[in-house]
FIKOLZA-860735 format. One record per atom (N, C-alpha, C): x, y, z negated. Coordinates in steps of 0.1 Angstrom, whole numbers, plus 5000, padded with zeros to 4 digits. Example, Ala and Ser with C-alpha at 12.3 -4.5 7.8 and 13.67 -1.06 7.14 Angstrom:
// residues 2
513249434922
512349554922
513249674922
512849784929
513749894929
512950004921
This chain:
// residues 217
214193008001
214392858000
215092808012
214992818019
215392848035
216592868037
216892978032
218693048030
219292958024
218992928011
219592828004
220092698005
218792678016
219492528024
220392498035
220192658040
221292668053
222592648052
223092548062
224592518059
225592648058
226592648053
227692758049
228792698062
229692818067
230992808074
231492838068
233092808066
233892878057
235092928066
234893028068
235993128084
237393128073
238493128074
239993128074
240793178089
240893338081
241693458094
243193438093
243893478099
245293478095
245493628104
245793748102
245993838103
247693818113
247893808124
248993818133
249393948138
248994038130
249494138139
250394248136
250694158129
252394238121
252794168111
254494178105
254994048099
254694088085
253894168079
253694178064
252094078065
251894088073
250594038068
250193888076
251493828085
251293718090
251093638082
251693638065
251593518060
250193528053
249193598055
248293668044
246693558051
245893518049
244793438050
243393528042
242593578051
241193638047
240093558048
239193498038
238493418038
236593458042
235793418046
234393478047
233993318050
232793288040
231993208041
230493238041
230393228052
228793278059
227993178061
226893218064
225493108067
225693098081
225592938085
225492938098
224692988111
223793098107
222793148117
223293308116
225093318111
225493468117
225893508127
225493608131
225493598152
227493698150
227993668162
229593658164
229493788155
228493888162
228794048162
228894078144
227993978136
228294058121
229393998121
230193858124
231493788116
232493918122
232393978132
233494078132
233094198125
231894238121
231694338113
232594318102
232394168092
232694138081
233994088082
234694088090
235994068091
236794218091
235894248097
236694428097
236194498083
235394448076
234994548064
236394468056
236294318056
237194268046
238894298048
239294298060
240594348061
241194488062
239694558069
240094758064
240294788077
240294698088
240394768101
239094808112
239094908114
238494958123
237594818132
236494818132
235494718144
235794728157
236194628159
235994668180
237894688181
238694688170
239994728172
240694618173
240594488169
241194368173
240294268180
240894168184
240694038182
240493948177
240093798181
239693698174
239893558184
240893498178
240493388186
241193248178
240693128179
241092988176
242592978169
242392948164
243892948155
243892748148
244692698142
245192558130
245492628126
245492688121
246492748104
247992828111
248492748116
249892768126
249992838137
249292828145
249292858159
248192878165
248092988176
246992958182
246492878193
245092838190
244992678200
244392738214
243792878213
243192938224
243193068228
243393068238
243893248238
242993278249
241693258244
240093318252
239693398241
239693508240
239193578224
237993508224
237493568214
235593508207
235093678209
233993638217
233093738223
232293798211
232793898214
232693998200
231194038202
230494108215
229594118218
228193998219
228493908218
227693798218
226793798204
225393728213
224293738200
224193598196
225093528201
225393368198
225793368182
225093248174
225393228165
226993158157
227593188150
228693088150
228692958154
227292908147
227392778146
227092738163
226092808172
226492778188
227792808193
228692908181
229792918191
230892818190
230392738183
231392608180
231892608164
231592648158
232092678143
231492528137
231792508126
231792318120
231492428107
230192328101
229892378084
230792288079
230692308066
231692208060
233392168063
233592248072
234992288076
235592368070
237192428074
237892498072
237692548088
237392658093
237592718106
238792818105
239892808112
240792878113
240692988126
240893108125
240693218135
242093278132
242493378141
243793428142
243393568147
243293698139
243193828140
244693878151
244193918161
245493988172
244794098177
245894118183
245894308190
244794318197
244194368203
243194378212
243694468223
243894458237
244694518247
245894568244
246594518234
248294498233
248294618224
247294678218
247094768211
247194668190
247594778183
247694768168
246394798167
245594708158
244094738149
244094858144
243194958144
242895098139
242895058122
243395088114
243295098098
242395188095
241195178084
240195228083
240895368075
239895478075
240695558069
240295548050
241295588040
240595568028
239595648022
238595758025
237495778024
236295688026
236795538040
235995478044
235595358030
236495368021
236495278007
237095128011
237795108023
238895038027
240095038030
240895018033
242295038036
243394888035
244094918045
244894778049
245094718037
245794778030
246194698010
244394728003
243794738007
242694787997
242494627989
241294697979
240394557970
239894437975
240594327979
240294267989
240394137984
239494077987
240293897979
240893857991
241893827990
242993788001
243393618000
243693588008
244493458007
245793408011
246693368005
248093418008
248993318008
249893278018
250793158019
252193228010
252693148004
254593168007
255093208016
256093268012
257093298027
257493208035
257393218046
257893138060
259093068056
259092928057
260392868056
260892868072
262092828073
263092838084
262392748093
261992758103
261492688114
259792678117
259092758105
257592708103
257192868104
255692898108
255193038111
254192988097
253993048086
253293058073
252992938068
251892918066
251992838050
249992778055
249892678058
248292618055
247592648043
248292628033
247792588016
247192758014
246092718009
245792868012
245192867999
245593027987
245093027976
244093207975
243293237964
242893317966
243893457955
244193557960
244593677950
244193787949
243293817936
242693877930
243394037936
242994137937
243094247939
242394357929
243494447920
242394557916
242294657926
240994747924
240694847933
241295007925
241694947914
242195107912
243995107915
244795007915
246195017918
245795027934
244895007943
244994967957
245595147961
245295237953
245195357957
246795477952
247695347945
248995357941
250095307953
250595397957
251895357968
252795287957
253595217964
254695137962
255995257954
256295187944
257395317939
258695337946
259395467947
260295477955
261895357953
261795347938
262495237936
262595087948
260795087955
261394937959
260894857953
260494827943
259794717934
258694737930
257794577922
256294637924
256394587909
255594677899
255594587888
254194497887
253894487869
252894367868
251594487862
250294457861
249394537852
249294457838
249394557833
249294497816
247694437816
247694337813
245894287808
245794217794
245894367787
245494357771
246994317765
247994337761
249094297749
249594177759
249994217772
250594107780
251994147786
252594247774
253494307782
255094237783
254694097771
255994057766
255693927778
254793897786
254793797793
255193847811
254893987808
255394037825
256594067820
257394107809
258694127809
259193987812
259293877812
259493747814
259293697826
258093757835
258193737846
258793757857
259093977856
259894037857
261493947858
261693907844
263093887847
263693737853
262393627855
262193497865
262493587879
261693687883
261693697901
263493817900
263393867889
264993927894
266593827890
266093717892
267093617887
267193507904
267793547912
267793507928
268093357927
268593317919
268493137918
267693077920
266693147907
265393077905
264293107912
264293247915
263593287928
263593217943
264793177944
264693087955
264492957956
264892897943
264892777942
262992757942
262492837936
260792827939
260392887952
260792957958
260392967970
260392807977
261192757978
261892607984
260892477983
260192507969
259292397962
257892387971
257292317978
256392267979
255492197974
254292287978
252692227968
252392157977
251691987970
250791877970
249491927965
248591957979
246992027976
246491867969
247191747975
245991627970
246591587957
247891637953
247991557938
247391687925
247391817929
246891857920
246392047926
245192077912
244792217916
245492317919
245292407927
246492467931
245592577918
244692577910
244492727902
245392687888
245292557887
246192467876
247492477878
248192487888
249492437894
250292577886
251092597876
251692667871
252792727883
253792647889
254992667900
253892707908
252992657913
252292687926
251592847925
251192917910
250893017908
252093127905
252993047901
253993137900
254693197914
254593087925
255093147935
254693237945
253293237937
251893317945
252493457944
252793487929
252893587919
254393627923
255193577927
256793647936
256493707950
255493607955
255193627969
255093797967
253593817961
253393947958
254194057953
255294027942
256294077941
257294117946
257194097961
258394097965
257794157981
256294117985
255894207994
254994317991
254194327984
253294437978
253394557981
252694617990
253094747988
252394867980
251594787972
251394827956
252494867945
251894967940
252994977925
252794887920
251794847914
251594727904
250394657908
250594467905
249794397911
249394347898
């Protein structure tokens, strides 16, 4: 009864430490009485990297606001270490001693692409580092274990007699007009749902297409 009344944080990572995954947002909504040391456990189970291999520190969405890491060792709770319930808390995942995060190995049942609910901006427009608007994308765990085909392209997974609707899709993201011209379009989070937003899902769905290093998403 207890648990259930304890306020929730809602942590928002942005993975900085390389340009495939700058635009990429990992979400963990914890109870406020988690001490620092699990939020980096669970940050490292959720993104596939090695514990103790990165950093963490203050991030807006954009930038980072503090470049004091968050004491990984500390038995401080989030909520004493300054974390806000009912917020969006933004953190910024970086190198730790100028060093690249250790990638778990895949026996460990993670891996950098692994099964992961991720959260994912658009591609960087000209002048801006990613994207605030932050949506969630579903991951299967059986393609996570398919490399990317030598071709270069990622296709779609059939779900049930859907194959006449990814051929369609397919031929939207190989048509560079239209592909760009939706890249260009910007989502209003206050005029409508971003799970509703057809252009707003669609552009989710190229993003992936076009970085994935999956065979098929």
């Amino acid at each position: 009864e207890c648990a259930a009344e304890e306020p929730r944080v809602l942590c928002i990572i942005q993975d900085t430490t390389n340009s495939k995954t700058v635009n990429e947002r990992v979400t963990l909504n914890l109870p406020a009485s988690t001490p620092l040391k699990r939020l980096f456990e669970d940050v490292a189970a959720k993104v596939g990297y090695v514990n103790g291999s990165f950093d963490l520190m203050w991030g807006n969405g954009d930038s980072v606001t503090d470049t004091t890491p968050i004491d990984q060792n500390s038995d401080k709770t989030i909520l004493d270490a300054g974390f806000e319930p009912g917020k969006k808390n933004f953190l910024h995942l970086t190198d730790k001693d100028g060093e690249q995060p250790h990638v778990m190995q895949e026996e460990s049942g993670t891996t950098e692409d692994g099964a992961q609910e991720r959260f994912i901006g658009p591609l960087p427009r000209e002048g801006s580092i990613g994207c605030t608007n932050d949506y969630v994308s579903q991951s299967y765990s059986y393609s996570s274990v398919l490399s990317k085909s030598e071709t270069g392209y990622v296709g779609l997974v059939n779900q049930a007699m859907t194959c006449y609707l990814n051929s369609l899709l397919q031929t939207l993201f190989m048509t560079p007009e239209f592909r760009n011209a939706l890249y260009k379009w910007e989502f209003e989070e206050s005029e409508e749902d971003p799970e509703r937003s057809i252009p707003y899902q669609l552009q989710r769905l190229f993003v992936l297409l076009q970085t994935s290093k999956k065979r098929a998403i």
